[in-house]
C-alpha positions as CSV (number, residue, x, y, z in Angstrom):
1,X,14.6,1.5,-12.1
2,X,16.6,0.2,-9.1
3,X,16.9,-3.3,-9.1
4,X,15.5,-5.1,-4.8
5,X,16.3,-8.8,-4.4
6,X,13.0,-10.5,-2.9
7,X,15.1,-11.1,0.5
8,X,15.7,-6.9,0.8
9,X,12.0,-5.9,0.0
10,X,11.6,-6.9,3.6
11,X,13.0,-6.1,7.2
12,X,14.7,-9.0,8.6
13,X,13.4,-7.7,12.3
14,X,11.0,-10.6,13.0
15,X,7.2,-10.2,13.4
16,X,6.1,-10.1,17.1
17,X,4.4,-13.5,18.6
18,X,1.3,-11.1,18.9
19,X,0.8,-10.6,15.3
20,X,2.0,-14.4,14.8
21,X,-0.6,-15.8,17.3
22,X,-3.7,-12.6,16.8
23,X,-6.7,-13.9,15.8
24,X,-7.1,-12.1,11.7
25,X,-9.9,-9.6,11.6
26,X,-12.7,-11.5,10.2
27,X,-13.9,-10.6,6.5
28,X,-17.6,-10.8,5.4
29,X,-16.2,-10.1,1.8
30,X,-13.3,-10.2,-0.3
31,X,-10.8,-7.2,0.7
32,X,-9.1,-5.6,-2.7
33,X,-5.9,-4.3,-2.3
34,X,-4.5,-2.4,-5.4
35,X,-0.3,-2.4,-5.4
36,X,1.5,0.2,-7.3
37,X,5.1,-0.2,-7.7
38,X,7.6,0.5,-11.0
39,X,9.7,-2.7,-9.3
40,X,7.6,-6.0,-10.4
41,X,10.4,-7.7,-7.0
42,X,8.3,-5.1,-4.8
43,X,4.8,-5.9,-6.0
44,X,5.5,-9.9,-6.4
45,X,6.2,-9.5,-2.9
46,X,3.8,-7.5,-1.5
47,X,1.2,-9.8,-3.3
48,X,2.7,-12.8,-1.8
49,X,2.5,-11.5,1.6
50,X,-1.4,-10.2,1.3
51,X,-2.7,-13.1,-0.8
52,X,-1.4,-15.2,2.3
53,X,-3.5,-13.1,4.9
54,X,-6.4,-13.6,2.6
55,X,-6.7,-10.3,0.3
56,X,-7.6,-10.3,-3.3
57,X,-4.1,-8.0,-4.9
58,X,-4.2,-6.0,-8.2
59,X,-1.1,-5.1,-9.6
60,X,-0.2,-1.8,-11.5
61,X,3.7,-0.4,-12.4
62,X,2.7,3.6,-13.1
63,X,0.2,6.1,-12.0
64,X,-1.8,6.0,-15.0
65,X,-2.5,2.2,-14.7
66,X,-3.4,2.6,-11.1
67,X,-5.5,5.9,-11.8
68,X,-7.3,3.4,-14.1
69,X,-7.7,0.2,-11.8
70,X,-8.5,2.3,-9.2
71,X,-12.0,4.0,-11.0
72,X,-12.6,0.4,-13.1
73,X,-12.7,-1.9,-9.8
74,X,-13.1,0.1,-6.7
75,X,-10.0,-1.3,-4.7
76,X,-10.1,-1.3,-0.9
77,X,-7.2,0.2,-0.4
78,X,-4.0,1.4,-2.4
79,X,-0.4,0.7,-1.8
80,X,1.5,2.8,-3.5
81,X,5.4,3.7,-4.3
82,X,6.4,7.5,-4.7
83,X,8.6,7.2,-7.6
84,X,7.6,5.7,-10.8
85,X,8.0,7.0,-14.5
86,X,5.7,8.5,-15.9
87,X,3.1,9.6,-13.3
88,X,4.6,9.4,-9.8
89,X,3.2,8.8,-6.9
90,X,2.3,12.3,-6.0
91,X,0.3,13.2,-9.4
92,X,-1.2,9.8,-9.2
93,X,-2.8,10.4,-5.7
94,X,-3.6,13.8,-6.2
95,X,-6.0,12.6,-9.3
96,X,-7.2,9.6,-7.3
97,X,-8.6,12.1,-5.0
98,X,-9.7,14.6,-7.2
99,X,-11.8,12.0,-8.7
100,X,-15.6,11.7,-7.1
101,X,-15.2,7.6,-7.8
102,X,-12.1,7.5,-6.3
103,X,-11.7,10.6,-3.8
104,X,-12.6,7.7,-0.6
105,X,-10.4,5.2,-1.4
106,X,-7.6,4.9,1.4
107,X,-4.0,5.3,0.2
108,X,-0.8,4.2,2.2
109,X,2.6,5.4,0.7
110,X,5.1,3.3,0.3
111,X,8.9,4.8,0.7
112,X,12.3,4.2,0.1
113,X,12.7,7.6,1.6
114,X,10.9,8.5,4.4
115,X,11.9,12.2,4.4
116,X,9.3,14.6,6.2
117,X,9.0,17.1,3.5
118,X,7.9,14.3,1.2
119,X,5.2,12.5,3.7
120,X,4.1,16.5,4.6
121,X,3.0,17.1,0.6
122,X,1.7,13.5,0.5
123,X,-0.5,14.4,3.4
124,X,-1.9,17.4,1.8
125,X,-2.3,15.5,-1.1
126,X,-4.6,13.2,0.6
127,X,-2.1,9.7,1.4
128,X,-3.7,8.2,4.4
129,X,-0.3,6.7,5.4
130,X,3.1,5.9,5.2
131,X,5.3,2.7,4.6
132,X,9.0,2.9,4.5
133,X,11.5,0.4,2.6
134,X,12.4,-1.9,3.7
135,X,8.9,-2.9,4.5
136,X,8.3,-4.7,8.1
137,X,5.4,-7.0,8.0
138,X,4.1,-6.4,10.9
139,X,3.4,-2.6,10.3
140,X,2.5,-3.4,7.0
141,X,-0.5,-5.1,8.5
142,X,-0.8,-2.8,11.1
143,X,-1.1,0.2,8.5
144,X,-3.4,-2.0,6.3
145,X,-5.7,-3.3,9.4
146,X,-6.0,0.2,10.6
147,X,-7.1,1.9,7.5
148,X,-9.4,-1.0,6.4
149,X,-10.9,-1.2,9.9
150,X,-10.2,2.6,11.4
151,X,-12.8,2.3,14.5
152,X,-11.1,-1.2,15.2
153,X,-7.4,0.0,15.5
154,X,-5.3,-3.1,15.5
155,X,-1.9,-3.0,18.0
């Protein structure tokens, strides 16, 4: 497991005065975010970051746990890394939606990588999205918004 200092998770390139001064998308309800990551730096600071905009986060460090989470408490949406031990990121999102209580549930991937043969067989694996590392804020919102609120694309 490679080890991230808190400071590298994310970009330094600052967040645009848009997204500083945008009005949040308003939520009726609480918004559960599930986080899968082998690196507890990655998820501490991805749950910072979405705790602060007002989402409820659940952590899990392998596929299996998520696979679990995910079926036991319906999360919103799914972060998740590509390579963990056990099962990676790939088998874990194929069973998530090969699974009739789980099949809808948006996924973004999160990558270190960023190579096009990897997002390709993510696609046709079902992933909704792709992050790469480090992870700028702003997109990371932007990626969230937009699969949480798809008909209310946010720029």
């Amino acid at each position: 497991m490679e080890r991230k200092s808190f400071r590298s998770l994310f970009s330094r390139r600052t967040v645009s005065n848009e997204r500083r001064t945008k009005q949040r998308m308003p939520k009726d309800r609480v918004i559960k975010v599930l986080v899968v990551d082998d690196s507890r730096t990655v998820v501490h600071g991805l749950r910072g970051v979405l705790e602060q905009d007002g989402y409820y986060v659940m952590e899990a460090y392998d596929g299996m746990t998520a696979i679990e989470l995910a079926k036991a408490h319906q999360p919103d949406l799914i972060l998740m890394d590509v390579i963990m031990p056990g099962l990676n990121g790939f088998q874990a999102t194929r069973k998530i939606r090969k699974d009739s209580a789980t099949h809808s549930i948006p996924i973004i991937i999160i990558s270190a990588t960023e190579q096009p043969t990897e997002q390709f067989w993510l696609t046709k694996l079902g992933a909704n999205d792709f992050l790469g590392k480090p992870i700028i804020r702003g997109d990371l919102f932007t990626k969230v918004e937009s699969q949480l609120y798809p008909r209310q694309v946010v720029a």
